[in-house]
N, C-alpha and C positions, 0 to 999 in steps of 0.2 A: 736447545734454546731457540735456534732459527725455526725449526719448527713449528714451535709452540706461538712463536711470533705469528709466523702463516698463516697458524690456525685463528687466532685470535682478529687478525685482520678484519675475514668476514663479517666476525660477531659484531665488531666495532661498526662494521660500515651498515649494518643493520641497524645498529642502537642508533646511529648518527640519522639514519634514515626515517625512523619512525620518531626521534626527538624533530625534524621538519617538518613533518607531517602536523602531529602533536602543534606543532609553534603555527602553521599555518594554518589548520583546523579553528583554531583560538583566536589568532587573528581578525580568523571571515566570522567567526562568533561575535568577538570585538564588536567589528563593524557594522552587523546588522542591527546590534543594537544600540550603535551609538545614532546611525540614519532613523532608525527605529522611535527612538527619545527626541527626535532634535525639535519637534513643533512643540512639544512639550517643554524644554529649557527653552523656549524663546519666549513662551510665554511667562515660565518664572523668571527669566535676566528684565524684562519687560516687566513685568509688575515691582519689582524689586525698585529699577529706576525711577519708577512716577513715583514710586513711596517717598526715595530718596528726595528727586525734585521738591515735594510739597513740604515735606516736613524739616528739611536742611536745607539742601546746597543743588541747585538746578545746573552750575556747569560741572561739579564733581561727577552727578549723575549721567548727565552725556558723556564726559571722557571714559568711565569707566564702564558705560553701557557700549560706546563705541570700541573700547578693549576690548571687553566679552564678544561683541561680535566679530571684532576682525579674528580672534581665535577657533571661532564655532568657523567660519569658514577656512580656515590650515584645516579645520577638523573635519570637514565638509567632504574637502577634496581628498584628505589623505584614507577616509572611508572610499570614497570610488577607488582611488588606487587599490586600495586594500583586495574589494569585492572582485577587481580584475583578476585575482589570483585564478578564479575559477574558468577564466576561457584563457588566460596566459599561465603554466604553474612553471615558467622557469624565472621566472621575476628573483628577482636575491632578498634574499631575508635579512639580511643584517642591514641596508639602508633603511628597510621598514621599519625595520626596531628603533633605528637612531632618528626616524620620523617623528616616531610616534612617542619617544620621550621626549623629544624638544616640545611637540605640541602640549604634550598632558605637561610640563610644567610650566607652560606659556599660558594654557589654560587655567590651570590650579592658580597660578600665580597672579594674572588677574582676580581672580574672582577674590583669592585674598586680600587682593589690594584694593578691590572694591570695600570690602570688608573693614578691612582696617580704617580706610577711609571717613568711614561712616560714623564708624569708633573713636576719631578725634574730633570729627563735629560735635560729635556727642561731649565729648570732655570728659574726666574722670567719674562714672557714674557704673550700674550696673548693664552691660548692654547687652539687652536683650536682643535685636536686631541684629547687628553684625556676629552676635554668637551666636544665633539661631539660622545665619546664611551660610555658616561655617558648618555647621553641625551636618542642617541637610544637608549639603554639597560631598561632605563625608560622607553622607550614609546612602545617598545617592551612588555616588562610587563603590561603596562598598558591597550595595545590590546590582549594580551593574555592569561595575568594570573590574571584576572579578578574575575576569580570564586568565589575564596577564600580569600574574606576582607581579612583578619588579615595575611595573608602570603601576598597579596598584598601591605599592607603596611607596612610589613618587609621590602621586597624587594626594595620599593621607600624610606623607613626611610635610610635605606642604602645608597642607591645610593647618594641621597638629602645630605647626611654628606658629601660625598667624594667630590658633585658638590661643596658644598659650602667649604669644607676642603683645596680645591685647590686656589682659588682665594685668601681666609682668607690668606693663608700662606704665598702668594707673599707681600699682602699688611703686614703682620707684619716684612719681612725680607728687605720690600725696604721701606716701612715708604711712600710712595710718597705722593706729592701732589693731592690736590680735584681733579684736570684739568686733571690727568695722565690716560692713557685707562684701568691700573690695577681693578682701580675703578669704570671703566665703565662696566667691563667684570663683576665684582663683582654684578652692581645692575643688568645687563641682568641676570646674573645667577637665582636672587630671580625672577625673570618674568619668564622666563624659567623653571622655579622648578614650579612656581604656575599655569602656560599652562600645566605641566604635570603632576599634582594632580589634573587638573581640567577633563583634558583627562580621567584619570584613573576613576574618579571619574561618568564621562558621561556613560565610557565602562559599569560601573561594574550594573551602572540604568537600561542601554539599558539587560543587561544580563540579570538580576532580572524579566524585564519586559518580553524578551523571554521565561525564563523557566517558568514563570507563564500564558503565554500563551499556550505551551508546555501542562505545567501540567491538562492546563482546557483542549485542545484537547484531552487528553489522557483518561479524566473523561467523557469527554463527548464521544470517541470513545466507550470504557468498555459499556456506558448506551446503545449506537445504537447497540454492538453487542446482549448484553441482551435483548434489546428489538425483536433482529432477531432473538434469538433461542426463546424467549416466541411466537413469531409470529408463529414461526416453527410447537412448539409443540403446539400450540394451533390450529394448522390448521391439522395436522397430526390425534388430538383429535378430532377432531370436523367430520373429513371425516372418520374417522372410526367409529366413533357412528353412525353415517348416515348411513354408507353402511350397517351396520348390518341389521337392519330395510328395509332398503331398499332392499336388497335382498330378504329378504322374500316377501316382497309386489310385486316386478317385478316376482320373479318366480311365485306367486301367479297368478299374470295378465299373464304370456307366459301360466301358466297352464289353465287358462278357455281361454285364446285364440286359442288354440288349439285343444279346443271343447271334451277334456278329461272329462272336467263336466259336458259336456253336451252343449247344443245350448242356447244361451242368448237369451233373449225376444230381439224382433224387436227395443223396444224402451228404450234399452240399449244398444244400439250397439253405438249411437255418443259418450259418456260420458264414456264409453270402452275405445274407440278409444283413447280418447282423455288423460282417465288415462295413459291407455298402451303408446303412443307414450311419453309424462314428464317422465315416470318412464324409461325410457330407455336414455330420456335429461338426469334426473337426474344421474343417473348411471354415463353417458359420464363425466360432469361435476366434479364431484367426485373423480373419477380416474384420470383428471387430473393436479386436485386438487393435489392428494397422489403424481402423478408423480413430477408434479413441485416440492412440497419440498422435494423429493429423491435426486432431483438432483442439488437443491438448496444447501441442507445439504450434497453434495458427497456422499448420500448413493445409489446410483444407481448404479446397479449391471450389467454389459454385462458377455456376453457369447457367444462369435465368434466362427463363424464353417464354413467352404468354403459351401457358397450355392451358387448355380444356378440361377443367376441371372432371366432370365426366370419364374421362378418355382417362384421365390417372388414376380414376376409383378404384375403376374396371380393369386396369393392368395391374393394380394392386390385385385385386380381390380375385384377378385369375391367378396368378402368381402362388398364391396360398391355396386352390382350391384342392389341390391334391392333399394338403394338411390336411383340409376339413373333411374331405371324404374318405382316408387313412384312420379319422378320430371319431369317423363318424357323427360330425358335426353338420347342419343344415346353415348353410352361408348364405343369407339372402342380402340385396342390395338395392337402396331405393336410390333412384336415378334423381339428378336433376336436367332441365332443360340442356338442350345444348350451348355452345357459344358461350359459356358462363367461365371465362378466365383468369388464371393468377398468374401473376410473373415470379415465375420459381426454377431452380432447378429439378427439371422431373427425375432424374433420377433419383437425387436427396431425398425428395418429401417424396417420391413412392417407396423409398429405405424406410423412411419413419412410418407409414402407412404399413406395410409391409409388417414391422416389425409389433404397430397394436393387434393388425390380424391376426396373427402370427401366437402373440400373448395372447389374446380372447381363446384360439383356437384350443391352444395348448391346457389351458385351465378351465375349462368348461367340459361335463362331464359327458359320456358317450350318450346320446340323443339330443342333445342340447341345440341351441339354437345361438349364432352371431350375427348383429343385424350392422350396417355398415350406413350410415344414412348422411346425405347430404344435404345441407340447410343456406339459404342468402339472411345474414343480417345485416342489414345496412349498407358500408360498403365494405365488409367482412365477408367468407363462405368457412363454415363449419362443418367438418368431416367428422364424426361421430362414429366409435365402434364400440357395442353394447354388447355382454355376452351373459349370460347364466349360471356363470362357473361361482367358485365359490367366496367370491367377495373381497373384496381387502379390511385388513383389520384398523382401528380406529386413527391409530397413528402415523399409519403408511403415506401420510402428507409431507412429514419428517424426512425419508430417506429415499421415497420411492425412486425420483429422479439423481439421486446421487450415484456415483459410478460404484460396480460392483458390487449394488444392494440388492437382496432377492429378501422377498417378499416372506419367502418360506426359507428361511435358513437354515433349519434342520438337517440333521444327517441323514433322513427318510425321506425327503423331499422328492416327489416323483418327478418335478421337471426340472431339466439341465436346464444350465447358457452360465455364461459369465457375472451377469447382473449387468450389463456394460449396454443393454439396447434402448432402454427408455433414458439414459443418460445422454447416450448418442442423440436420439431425437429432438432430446430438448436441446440441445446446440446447435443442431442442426436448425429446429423450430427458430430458435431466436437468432439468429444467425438471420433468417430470412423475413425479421422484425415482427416475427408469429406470436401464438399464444399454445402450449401443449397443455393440458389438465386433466383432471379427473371427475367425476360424479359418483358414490357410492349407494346404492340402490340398498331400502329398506329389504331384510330379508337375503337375498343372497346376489348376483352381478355387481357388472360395474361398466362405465361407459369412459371411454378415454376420447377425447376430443380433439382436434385442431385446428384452430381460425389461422388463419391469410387472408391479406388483403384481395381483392380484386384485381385483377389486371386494369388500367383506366384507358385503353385504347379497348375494352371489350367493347362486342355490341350490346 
């Protein structure tokens, strides 16, 4: 039995936990939209009274206009109290609740007394007026202060006495006959009370079922961020266990490639080859691996310094030239002037650089031709790499730049990588407030581009 008690503790201290939450949730709902509405009711408490003035009683209408107002501000203030939940949340909840039913029947209870009010100027007759102030005021509430059952059915307990208080009162001072419209306004009344308990009633389901839609998004938001930083660190983990190893193995392989150990037997030379070129895939793959979740996770770091546009074409386009002469590719490059700079980090944007070379080189067929050309718009410079290879298909605007899309996704597809390098670029690109794109060339190529700004201390 003690046990079972133990056990049940937790439960309880859970239910009791997410029942405040719940009540506080509703609360700061309450109250945005009661700050929400409030220029709004001051304009109907305000039109209400001139009516009143003109057509009855001019000090009835100031006292009961001055009511309604001194209650909208209790209601004023007890909405900031409210909204403070969200930079204080150990505030106690059970004074708020006893706040806010004294207000809502302070409130309710004016406005019916406005009402009523109206209704005895008027004298025994059908009132349209004070049961059409009643009615809104209901269903006002009913669409609005929904939140909170038990203050909502203060507030209609209320009203529902004055709607029905009014008609009851005609028929006990005129006594009329069954036939008389007293009696008829009396049974619309009960129709009308029960259209708006039914109202109230819909609102406060429809609410219920929002926030608990709400709350599942919210649960299930929590789980997809989780599950992206577990993905994060689990890729962060994994590429850098890899690289450890892997380093040694590839410096391993440049060291007897370079024939520091000496000269490899003849009939190790394919199986060389073939280590040495994966071990340098693997490398590429790996980094950007590492890259994408830096930049995934904003941990990626720039460091901008006016370079020479030029001077970065040209370190790109040595950088790749062994691709090009490997693929047997002809790489030419149109210069511009010198002195022509951006404020960038050169490393980054010769990565991205790098990596359109890199793409043109790889998809352009053995004799082909990659031209790498650099342009001034304005106060823009466009770096442009155009190859021959065999084009992109119609669509490729759709996924090109998204991470892990390849172009050719087939199982045949002759060239590796992750799909992870023109995603990179384009973050990188915009990152440095750039432009990355493409041109599709009738027939077969394709031109990929990149504008930056100028440097403005160039010369």
């Amino acid at each position: 039995m003690q046990d079972e008690q133990q056990q049940a503790a937790p439960a309880q201290a859970a239910s009791g936990t997410k029942v405040r939450k719940d009540i506080r949730a509703d609360l700061l709902f309450y109250a945005d939209v009661g700050m929400a509405l409030l220029s709004q009711r001051q304009i109907i408490y305000l039109a209400i009274a001139v009516i009143t003035a003109f057509f009855y009683d001019l000090g009835v209408a100031l006292i009961c206009l001055l009511l309604v107002e001194v209650s909208e501000i209790l209601d004023y203030r007890l909405f900031q109290r409210i909204r403070s939940f969200r930079r204080n949340r150990q505030i106690e909840l059970g004074p708020i609740m006893r706040s806010v039913a004294i207000n809502t029947a302070f409130s309710a209870g004016t406005i019916s007394l406005f009402a009523i009010q109206i209704a005895t100027l008027q004298g025994p007759t059908t009132h349209f007026m004070p049961m059409f102030i009643l009615l809104a005021a209901a269903l006002f509430a009913a669409l609005h202060n929904h939140q909170l059952r038990g203050i909502l059915a203060l507030r209609l307990v209320i009203y529902s006495a004055a709607f029905l208080f009014i008609p009851i009162r005609d028929l006990w001072i005129m006594r009329p006959p069954p036939t008389s419209e007293l009696w008829l306004q009396f049974l619309v009344s009960l129709i009308v009370l029960f259209f708006t308990i039914d109202t109230a009633r819909g609102h406060r389901t429809l609410y219920r079922q929002s926030m608990q839609h709400f709350n599942e998004l919210v649960v299930e938001h929590e789980r997809a961020k989780q599950a992206l930083i577990a993905k994060a660190e689990f890729l962060a983990v994994v590429s850098h266990e890899l690289r450890t190893p892997l380093t040694s193995i590839k410096g391993s392989l440049d060291l007897m490639a370079s024939g520091v150990l000496g000269k490899l037997p003849d009939e190790m030379n394919g199986s060389f080859d073939i280590a040495l070129r994966n071990s340098h895939r693997l490398a590429s793959l790996i980094n950007d691996i590492l890259d994408f979740q830096k930049i995934d996770s904003d941990k990626m770091e720039y460091h901008p310094e006016a370079v020479d546009v030029d001077t970065l074409v040209t370190d790109a386009a040595n950088s790749v030239r062994p691709l090009a002469d490997a693929n047997q590719i002809r790489l030419d490059q149109l210069h511009l002037p010198k002195d022509t700079r951006v404020f960038v980090d050169k490393m980054r944007i010769e990565q991205v650089l790098v990596n359109l070379l890199s793409n043109a080189i790889k998809f352009s067929n053995p004799g082909g031709r990659v031209v790498v050309n650099t342009e001034l718009a304005d106060d823009r410079v466009r770096i442009s790499v155009t190859d021959e290879g065999m084009g992109l298909p119609e669509n490729a605007s759709e996924r090109i730049f998204q991470p892990f899309s390849q172009i050719d996704s087939s199982a045949t597809r002759q060239v590796g990588g992750t799909g992870l390098g023109l995603s990179i670029s384009k973050r990188i690109v915009d990152a440095h407030h750039g432009l990355i794109d493409f041109v599709r060339h009738e027939g077969k190529g394709t031109t990929f581009f990149v504008e930056l700004d100028l440097d403005g201390g160039a010369a």
